[in-house]
DRENPA-3360 file (N, C-alpha, C; in nm, 2 decimals, always signed):
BEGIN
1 = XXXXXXXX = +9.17/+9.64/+12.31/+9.14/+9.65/+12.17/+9.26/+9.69/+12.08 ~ +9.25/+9.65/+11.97/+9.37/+9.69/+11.86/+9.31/+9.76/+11.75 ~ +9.32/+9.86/+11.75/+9.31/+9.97/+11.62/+9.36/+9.94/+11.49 ~ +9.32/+9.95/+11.38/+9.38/+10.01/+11.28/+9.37/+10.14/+11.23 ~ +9.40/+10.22/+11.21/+9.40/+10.36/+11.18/+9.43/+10.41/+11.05 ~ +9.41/+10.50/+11.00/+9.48/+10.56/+10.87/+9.47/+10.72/+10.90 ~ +9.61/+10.76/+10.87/+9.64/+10.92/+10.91/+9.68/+10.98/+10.79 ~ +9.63/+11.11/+10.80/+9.69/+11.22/+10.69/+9.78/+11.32/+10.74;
9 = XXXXXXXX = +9.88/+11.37/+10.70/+9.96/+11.47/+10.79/+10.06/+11.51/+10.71 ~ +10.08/+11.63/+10.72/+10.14/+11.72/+10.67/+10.29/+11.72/+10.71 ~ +10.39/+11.69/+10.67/+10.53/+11.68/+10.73/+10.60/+11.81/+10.76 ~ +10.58/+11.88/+10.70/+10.67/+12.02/+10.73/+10.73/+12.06/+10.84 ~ +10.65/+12.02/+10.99/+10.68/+12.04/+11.09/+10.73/+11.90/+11.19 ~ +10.71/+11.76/+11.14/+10.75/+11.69/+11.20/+10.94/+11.62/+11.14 ~ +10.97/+11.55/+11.22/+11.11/+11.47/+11.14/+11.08/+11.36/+11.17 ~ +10.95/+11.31/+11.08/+10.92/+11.25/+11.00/+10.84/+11.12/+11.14;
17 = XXXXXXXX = +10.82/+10.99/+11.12/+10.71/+10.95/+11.20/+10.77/+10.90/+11.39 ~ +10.83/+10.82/+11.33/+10.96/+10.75/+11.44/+11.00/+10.85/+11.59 ~ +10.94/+10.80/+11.70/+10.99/+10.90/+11.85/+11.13/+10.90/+11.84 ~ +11.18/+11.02/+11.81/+11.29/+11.05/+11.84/+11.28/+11.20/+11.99 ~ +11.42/+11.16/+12.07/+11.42/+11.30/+12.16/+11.43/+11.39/+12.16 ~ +11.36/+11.50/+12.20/+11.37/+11.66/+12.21/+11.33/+11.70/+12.10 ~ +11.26/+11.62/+11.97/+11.21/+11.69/+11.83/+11.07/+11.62/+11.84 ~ +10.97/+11.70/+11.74/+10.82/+11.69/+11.72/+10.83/+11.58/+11.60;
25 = XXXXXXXX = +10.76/+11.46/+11.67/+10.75/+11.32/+11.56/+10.57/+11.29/+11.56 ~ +10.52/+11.25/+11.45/+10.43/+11.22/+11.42/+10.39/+11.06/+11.54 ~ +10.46/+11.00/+11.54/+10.44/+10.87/+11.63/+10.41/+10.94/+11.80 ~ +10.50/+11.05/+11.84/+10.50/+11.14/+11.94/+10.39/+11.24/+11.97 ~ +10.35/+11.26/+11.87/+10.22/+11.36/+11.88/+10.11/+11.25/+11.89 ~ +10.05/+11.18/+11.78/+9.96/+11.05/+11.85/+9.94/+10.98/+11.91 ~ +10.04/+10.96/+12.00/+10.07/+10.88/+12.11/+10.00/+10.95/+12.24 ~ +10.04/+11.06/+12.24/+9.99/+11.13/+12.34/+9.84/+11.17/+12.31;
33 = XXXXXXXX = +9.77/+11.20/+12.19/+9.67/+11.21/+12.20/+9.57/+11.09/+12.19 ~ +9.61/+10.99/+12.21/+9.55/+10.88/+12.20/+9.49/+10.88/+12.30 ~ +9.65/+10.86/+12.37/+9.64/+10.84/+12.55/+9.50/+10.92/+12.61 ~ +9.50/+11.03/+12.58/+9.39/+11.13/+12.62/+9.27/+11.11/+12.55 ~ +9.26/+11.05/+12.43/+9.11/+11.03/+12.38/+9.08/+10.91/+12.46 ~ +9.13/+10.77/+12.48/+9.14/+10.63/+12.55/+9.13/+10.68/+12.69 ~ +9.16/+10.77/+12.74/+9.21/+10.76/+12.87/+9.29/+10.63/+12.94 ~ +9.33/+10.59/+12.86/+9.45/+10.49/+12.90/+9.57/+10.44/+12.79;
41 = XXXXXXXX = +9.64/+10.38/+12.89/+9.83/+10.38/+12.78/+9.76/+10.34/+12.67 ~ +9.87/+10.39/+12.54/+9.84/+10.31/+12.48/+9.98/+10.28/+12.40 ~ +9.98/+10.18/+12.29/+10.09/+10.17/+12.24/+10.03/+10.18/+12.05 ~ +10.14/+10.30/+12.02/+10.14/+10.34/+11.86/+10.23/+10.29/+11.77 ~ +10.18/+10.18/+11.72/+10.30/+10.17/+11.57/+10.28/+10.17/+11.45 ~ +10.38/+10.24/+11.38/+10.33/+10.24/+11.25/+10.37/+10.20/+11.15 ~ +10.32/+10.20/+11.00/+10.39/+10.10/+10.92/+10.50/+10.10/+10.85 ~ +10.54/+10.24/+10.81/+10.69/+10.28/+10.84/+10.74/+10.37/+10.92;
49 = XXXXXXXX = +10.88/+10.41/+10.84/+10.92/+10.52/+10.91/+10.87/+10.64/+10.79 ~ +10.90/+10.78/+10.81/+10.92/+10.88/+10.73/+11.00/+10.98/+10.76 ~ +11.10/+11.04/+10.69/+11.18/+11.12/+10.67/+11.13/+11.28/+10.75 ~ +11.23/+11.35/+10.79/+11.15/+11.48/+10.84/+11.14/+11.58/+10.70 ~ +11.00/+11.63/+10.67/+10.94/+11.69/+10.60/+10.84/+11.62/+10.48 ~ +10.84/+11.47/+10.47/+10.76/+11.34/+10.38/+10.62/+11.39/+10.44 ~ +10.52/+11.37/+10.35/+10.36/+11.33/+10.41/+10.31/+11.27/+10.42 ~ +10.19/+11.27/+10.41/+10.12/+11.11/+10.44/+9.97/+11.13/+10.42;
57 = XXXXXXXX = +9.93/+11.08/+10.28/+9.80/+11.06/+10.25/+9.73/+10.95/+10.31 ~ +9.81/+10.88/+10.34/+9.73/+10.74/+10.41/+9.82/+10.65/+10.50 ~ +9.86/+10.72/+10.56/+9.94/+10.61/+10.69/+9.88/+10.57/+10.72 ~ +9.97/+10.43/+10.77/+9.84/+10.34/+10.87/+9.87/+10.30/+11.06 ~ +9.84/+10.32/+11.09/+9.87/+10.24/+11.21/+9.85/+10.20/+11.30 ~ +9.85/+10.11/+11.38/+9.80/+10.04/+11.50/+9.84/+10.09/+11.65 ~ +9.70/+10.07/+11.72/+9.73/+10.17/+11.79/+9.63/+10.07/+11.94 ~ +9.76/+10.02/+12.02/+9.69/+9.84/+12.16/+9.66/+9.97/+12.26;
65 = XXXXXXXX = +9.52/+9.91/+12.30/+9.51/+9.95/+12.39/+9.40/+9.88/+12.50 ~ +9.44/+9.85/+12.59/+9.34/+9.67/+12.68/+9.24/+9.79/+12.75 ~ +9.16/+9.75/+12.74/+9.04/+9.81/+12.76/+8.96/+9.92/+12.75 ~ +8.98/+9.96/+12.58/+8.94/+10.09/+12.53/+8.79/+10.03/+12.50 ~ +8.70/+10.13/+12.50/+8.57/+10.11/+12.52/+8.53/+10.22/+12.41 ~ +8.60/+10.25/+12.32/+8.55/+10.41/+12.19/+8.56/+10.26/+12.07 ~ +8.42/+10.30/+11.98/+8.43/+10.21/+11.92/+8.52/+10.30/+11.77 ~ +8.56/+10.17/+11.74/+8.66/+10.20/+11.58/+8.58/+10.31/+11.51;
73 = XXXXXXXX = +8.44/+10.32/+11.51/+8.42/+10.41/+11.39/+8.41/+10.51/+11.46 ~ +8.38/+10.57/+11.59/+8.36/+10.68/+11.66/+8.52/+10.75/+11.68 ~ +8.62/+10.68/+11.69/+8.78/+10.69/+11.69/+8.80/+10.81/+11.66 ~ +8.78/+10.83/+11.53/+8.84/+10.95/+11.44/+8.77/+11.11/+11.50 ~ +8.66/+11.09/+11.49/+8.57/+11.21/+11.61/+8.62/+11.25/+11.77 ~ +8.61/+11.15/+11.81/+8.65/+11.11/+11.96/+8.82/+11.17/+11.96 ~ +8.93/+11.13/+11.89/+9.07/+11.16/+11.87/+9.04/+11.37/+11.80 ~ +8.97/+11.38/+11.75/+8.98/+11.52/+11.66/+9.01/+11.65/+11.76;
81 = XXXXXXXX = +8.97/+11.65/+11.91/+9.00/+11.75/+11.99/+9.13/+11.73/+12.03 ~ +9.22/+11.63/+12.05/+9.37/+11.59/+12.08/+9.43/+11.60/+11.94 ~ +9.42/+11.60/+11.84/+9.53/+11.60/+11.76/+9.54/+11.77/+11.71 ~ +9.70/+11.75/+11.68/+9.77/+11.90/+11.58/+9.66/+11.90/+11.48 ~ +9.68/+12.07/+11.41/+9.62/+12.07/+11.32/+9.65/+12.04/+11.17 ~ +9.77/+11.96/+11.21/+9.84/+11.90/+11.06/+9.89/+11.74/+11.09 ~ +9.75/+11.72/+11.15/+9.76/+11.54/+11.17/+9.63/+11.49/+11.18 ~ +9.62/+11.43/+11.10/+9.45/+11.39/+11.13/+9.39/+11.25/+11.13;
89 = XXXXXXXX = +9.38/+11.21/+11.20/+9.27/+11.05/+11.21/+9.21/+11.03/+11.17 ~ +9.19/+10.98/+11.01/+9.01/+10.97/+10.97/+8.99/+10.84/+10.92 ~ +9.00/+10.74/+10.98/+8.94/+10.59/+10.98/+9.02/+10.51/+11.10 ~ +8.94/+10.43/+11.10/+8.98/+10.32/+11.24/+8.90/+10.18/+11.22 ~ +8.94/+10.08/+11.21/+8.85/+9.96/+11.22/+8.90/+9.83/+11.30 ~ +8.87/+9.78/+11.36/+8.96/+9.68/+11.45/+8.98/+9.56/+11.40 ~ +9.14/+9.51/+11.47/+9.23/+9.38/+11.36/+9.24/+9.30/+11.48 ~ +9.26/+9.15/+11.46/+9.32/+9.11/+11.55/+9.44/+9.12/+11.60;
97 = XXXXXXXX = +9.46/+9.03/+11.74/+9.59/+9.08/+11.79/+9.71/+9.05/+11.74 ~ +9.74/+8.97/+11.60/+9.83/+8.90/+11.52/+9.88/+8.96/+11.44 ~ +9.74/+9.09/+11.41/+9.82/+9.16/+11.28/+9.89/+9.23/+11.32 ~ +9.99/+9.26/+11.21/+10.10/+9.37/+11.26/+10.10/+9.47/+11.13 ~ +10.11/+9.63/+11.18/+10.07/+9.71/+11.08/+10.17/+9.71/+10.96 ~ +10.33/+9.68/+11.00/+10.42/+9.68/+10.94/+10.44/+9.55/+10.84 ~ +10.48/+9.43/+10.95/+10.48/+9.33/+10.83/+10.39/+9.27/+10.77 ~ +10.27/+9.30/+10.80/+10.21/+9.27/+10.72/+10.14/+9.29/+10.57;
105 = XXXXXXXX = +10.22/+9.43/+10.57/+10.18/+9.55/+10.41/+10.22/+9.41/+10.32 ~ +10.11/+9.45/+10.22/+10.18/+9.34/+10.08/+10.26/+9.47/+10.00 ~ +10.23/+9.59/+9.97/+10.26/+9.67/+9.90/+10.24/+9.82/+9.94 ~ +10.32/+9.94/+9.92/+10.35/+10.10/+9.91/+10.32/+10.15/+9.84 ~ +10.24/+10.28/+9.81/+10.27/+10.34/+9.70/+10.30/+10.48/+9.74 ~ +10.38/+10.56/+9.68/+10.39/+10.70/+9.72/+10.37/+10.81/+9.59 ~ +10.34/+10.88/+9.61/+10.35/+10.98/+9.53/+10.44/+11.12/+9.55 ~ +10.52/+11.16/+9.40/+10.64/+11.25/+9.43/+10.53/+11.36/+9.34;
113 = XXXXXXXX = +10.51/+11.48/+9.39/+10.48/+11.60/+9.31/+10.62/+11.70/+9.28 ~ +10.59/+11.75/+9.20/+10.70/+11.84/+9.13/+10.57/+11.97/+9.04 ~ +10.61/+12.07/+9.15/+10.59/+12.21/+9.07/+10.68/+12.24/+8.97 ~ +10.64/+12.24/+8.83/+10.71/+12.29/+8.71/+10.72/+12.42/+8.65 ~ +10.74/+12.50/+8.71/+10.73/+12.68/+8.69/+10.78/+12.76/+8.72 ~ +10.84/+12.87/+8.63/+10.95/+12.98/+8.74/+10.92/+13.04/+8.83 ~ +10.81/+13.05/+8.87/+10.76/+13.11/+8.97/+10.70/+13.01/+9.08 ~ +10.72/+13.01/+9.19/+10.68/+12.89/+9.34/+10.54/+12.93/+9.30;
121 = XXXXXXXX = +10.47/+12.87/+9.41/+10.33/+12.92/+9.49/+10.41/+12.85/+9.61 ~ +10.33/+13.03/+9.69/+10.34/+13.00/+9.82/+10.26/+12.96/+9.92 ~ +10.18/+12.92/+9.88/+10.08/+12.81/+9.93/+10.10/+12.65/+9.90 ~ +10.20/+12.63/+9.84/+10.26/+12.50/+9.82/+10.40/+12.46/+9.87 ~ +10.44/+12.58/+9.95/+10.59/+12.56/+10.01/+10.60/+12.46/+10.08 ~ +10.73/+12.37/+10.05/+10.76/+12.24/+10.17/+10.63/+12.12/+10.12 ~ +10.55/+12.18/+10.07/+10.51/+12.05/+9.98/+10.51/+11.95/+9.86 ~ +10.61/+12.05/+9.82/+10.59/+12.00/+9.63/+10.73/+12.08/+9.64;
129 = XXXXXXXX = +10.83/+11.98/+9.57/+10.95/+12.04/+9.50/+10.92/+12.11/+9.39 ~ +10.94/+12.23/+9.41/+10.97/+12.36/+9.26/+11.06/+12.38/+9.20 ~ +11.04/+12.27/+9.06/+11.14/+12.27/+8.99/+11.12/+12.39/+8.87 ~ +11.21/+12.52/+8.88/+11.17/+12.64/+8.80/+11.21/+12.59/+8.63 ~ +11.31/+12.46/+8.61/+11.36/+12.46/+8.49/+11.23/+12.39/+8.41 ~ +11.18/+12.39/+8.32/+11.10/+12.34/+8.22/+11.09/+12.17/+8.17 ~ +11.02/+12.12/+8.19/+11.03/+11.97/+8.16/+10.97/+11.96/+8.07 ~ +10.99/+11.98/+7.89/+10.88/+11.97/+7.82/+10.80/+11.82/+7.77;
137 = XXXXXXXX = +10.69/+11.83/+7.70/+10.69/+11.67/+7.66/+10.78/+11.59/+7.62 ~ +10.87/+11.61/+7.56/+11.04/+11.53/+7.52/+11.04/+11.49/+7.64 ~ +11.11/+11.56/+7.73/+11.13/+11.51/+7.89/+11.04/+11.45/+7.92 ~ +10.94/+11.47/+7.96/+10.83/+11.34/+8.01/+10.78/+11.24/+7.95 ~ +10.86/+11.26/+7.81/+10.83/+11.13/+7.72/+10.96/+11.01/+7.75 ~ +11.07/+11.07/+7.84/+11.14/+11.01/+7.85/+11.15/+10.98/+7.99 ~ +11.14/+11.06/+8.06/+11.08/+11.04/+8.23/+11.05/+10.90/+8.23 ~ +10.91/+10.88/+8.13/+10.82/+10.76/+8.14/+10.90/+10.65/+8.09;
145 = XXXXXXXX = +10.99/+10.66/+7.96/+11.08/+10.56/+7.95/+11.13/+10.50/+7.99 ~ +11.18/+10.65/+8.16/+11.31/+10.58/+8.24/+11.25/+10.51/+8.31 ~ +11.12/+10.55/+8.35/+11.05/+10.52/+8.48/+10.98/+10.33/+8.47 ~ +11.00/+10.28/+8.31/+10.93/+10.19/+8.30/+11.06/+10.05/+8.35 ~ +11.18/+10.09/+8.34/+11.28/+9.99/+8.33/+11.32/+9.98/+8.47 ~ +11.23/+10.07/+8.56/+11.25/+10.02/+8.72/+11.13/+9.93/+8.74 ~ +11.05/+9.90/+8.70/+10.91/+9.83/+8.74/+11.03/+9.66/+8.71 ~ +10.96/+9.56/+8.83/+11.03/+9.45/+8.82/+11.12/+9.43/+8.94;
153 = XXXXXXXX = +11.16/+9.34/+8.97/+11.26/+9.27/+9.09/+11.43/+9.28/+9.04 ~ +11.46/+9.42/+9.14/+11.59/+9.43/+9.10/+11.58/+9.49/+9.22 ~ +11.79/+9.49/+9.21/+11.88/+9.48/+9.31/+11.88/+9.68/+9.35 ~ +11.82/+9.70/+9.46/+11.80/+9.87/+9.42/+11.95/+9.96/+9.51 ~ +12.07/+9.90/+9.54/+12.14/+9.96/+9.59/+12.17/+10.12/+9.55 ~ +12.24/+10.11/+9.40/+12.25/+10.23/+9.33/+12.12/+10.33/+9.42 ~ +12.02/+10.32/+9.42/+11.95/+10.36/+9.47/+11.87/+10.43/+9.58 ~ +11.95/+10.41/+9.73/+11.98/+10.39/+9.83/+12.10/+10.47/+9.91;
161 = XXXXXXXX = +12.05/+10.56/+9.99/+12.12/+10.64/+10.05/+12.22/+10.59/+10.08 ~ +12.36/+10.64/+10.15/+12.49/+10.58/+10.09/+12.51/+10.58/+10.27 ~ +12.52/+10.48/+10.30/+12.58/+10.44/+10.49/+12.48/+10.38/+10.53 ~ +12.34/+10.32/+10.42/+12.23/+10.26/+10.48/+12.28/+10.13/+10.55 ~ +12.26/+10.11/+10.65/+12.32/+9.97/+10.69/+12.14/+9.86/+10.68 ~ +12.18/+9.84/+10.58/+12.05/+9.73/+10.51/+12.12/+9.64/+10.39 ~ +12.15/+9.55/+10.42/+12.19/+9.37/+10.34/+12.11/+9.30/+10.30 ~ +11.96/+9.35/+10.27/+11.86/+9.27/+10.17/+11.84/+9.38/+10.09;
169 = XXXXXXXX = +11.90/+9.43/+9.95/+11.85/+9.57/+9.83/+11.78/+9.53/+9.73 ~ +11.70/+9.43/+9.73/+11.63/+9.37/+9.66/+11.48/+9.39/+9.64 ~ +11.40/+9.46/+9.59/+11.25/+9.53/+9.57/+11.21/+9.49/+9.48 ~ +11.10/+9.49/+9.46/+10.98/+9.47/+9.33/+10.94/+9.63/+9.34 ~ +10.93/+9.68/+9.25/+10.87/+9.75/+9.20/+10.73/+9.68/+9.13 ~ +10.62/+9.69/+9.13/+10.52/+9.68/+9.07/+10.48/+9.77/+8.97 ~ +10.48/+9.92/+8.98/+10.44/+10.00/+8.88/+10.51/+10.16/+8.93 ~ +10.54/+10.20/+8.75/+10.57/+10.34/+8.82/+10.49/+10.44/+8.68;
177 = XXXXXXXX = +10.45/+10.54/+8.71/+10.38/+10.66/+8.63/+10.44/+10.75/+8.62 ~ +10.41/+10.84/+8.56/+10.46/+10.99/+8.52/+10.35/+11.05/+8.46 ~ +10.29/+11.20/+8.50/+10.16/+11.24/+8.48/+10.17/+11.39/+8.52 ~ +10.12/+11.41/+8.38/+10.14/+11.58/+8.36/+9.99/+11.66/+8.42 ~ +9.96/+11.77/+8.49/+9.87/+11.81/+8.49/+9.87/+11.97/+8.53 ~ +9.89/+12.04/+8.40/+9.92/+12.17/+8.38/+10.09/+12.18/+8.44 ~ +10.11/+12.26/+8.54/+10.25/+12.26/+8.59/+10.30/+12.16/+8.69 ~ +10.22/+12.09/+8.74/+10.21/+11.97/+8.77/+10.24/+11.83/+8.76;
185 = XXXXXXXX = +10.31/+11.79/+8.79/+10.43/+11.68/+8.75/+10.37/+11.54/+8.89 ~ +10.34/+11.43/+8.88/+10.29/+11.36/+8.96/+10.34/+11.22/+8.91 ~ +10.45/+11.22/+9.01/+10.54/+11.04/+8.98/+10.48/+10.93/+9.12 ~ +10.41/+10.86/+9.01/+10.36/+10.74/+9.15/+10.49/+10.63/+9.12 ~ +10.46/+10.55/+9.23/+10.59/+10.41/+9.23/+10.49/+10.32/+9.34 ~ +10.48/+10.25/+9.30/+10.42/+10.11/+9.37/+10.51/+9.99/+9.41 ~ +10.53/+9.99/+9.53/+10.65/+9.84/+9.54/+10.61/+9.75/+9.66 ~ +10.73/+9.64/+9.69/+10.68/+9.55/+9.80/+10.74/+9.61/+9.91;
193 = XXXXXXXX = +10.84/+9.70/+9.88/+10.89/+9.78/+9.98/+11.06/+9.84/+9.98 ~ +11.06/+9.98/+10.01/+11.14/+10.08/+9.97/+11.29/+10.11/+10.06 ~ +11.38/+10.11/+10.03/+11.49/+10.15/+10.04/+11.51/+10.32/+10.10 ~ +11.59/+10.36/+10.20/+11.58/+10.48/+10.23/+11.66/+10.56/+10.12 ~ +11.55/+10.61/+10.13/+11.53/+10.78/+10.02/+11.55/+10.70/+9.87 ~ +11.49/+10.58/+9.86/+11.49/+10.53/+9.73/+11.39/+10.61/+9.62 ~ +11.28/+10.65/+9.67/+11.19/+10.68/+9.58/+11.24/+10.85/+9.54 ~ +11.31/+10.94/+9.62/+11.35/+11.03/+9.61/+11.48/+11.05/+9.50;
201 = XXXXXXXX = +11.56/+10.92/+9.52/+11.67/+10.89/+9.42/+11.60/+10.87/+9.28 ~ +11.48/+10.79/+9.27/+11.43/+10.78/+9.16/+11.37/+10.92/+9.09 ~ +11.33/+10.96/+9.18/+11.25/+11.08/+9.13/+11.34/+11.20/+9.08 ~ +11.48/+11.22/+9.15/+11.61/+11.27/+9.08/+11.64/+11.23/+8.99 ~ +11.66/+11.10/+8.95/+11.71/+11.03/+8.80/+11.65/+11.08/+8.73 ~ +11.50/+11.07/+8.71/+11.44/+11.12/+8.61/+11.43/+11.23/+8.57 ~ +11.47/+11.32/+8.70/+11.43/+11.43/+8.63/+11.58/+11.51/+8.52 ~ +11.69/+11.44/+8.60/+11.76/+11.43/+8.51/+11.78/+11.38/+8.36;
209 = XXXXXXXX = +11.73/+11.25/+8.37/+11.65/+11.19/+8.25/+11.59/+11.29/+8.19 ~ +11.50/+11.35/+8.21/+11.46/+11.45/+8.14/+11.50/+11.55/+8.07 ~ +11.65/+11.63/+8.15/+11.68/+11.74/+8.11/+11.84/+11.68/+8.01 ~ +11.84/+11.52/+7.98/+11.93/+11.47/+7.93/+12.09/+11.41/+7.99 ~ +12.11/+11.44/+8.06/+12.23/+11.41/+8.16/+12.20/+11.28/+8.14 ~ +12.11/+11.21/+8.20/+12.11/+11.03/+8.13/+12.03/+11.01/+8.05 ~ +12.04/+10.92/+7.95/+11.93/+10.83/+7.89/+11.86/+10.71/+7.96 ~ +11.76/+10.72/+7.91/+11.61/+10.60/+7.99/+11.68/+10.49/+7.99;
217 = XXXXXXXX = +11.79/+10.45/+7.90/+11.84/+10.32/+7.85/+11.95/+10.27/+7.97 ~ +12.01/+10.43/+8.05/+12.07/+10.38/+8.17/+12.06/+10.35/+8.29 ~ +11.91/+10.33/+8.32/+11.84/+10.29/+8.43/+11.93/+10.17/+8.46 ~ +11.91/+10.09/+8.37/+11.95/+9.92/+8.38/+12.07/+9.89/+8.43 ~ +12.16/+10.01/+8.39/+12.30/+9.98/+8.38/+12.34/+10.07/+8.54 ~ +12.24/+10.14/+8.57/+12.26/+10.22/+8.71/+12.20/+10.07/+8.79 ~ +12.08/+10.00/+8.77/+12.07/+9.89/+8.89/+12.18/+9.80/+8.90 ~ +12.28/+9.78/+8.78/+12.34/+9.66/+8.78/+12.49/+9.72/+8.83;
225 = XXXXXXXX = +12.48/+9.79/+8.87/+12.64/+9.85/+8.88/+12.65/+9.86/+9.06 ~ +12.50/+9.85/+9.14/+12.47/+9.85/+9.29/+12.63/+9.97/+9.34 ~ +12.59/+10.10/+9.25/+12.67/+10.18/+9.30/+12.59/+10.29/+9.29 ~ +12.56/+10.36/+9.45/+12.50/+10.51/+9.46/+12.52/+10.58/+9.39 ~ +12.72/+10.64/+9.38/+12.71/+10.75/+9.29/+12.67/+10.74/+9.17 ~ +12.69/+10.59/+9.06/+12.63/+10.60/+8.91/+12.47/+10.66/+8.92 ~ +12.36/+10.65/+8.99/+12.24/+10.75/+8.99/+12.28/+10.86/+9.04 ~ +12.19/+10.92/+8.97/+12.11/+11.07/+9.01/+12.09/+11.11/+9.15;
233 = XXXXXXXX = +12.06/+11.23/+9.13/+12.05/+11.33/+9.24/+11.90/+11.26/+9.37 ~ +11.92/+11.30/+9.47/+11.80/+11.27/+9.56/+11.73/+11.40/+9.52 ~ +11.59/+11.40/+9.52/+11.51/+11.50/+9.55/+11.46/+11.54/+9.65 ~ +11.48/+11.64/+9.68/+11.37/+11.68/+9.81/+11.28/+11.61/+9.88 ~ +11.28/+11.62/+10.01/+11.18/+11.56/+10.11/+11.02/+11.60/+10.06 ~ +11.02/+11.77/+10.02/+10.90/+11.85/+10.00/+10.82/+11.74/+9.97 ~ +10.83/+11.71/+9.82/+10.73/+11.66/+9.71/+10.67/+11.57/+9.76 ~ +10.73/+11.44/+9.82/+10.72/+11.30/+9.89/+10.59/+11.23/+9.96;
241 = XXXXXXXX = +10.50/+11.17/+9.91/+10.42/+11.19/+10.05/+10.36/+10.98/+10.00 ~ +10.35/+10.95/+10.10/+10.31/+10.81/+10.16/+10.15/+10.83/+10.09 ~ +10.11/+10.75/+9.98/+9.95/+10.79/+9.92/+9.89/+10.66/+9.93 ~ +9.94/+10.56/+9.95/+9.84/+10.46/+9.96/+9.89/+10.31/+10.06 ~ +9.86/+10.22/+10.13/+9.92/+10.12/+10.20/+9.80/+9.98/+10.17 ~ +9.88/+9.86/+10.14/+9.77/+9.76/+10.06/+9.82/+9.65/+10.17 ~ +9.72/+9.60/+10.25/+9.71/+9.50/+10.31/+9.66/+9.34/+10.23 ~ +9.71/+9.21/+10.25/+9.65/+9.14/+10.18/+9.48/+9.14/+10.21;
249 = XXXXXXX = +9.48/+9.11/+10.32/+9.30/+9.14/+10.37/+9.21/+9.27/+10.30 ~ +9.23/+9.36/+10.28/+9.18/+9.45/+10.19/+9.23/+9.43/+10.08 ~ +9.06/+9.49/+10.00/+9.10/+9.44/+9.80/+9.15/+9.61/+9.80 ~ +9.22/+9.66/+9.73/+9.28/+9.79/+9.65/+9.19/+9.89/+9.71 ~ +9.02/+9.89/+9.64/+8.95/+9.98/+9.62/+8.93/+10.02/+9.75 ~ +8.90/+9.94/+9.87/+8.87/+9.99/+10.04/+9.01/+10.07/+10.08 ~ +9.17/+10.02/+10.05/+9.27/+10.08/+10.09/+9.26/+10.25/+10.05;
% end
C-alpha cells in the first residue's frame, strides 16, 4: 500500500526533514515509527526538504509499504503511540503507485510569523522571530507594497542562499500577504516552488522595507540584478513553517 500522509511538527528539535547522520530528522523519526505501527519496512518520502528549526503545518508524505493491512483512515491513531511528542500524523488516504509526493505538488505555501514587541513570550521561543523594533502601519503599508512586486515569474537568484548549487532560479510566485494581528505579523507566499532559504530572504527584505533601508520600488531591481548581496537580510529559521501543500488532484479547500 502507498500512503499519503500529512504531518504537523514542531522544528525546534529536528535539522529539519531529510536523514541525515548522528542528528534527530523528521524523515528519521517517522521512519522508524512507521516501521513499528506497519510492522514491516517501510519506505518515507517527503515533499521537501526543511531546514533545522522550520515547521510544518501540513507536510505531506508518502509512506510504500507492500503489505500493510492498517487502513488509511485508522493510520493516524494506529501511528500516535510511536511518534515524538512534536510530530504528529493526522490524515492518511491512499494514492496510487505513480504518484510521487514531491513532483507532483502543483504549489507551496508557507507562512513566516514575526513577534512585534519588546518584550519575547516565552512560550513562543524558536517559533516566531521576535522582532523587538516596531513595524508601524507605514511599514506594513509598505511591506505589502514590497511584497506585491514578487508575485509573478521571475528569476529568484538575488534571493537564494549564496553556494546553492541549483541552475533553474526561476519561480512563480502566485500570491504573497502581509497581515497584522495585534503584535502579530503573518507573511504568507504561495509559489510553484522555492529556492533555499528564499522565503526567509523575502521575509528579511521586507522587513527591512519596512524600517526604510529599501524601498518597495527595489524589489524589481533586486530580481533583475540575480545578485544575493543586492537583497536583504535572511530571517530566522524560528518563524518559518510549511502551512499548506496543493496537489493537482485535490481542489484547495480538502488540502
Amino acid at each position: 500500500m502507498k500512503y499519503l500522509a500529512k504531518l504537523r511538527y514542531v522544528g525546534c528539535d529536528f535539522h529539519g526533514f531529510q536523514v541525515q547522520p548522528n542528528v534527530r530528522t523528521v524523515q528519521g523519526e517517522l521512519s522508524v515509527a512507521m516501521e513499528q505501527t506497519l510492522g514491516i519496512p517501510c519506505r518515507v518520502t517527503g515533499c521537501s526538504r526543511t531546514d533545522a528549526g522550520v515547521h510544518a503545518l501540513a507536510f505531506c508524505v508518502t509512506i510504500e509499504a507492500d503489505g500493510a493491512t492498517v487502513p488509511p483512515e485508522k493510520l493516524p491513531i494506529a501511528a500516535l503511540p510511536y511518534l515524538p511528542h512534536d510530530l504528529s500524523l493526522y490524515e492518511a488516504c491512499e494514492v496510487s503507485k505513480d504518484f510521487h509526493v514531491r513532483y507532483d505538488v502543483h504549489s507551496k505555501q508557507y507562512v513566516y510569523r514575526i513577534l512585534n514587541r519588546k518584550v519575547p513570550d516565552p512560550f513562543l521561543v524558536g517559533r516566531v522571530w521576535h522582532l523587538p523594533r516596531r513595524i508601524d502601519e507605514e511599514g506594513l503599508a509598505r511591506m505589502r507594497a514590497a511584497a506585491e512586486r514578487f508575485v509573478g515569474t521571475h528569476d529568484f537568484t538575488s534571493f537564494m542562499a549564496e553556494g546553492t548549487d541549483v541552475t533553474d532560479t526561476v519561480r512563480t510566485v502566485l500570491s504573497m500577504s502581509v497581515d497584522a494581528h495585534g503584535d502579530q505579523i503573518d507573511i504568507r507566499v504561495r509559489a510553484d516552488g522555492f529556492l533555499y532559504h528564499m522565503v526567509r530572504i523575502m521575509v528579511g527584505t521586507l522587513t527591512e522595507v519596512a524600517f526604510g533601508k529599501f524601498e518597495p520600488e527595489d524589489i524589481g531591481q533586486m530580481l533583475d540584478a540575480k545578485d544575493r548581496t543586492r537583497a536583504g537580510m535572511t530571517a530566522p529559521a524560528d518563524g518559518l513553517y510549511l502551512e499548506q501543500v496543493f496537489y493537482p488532484m485535490e481542489t484547495e479547500e480538502k488540502t
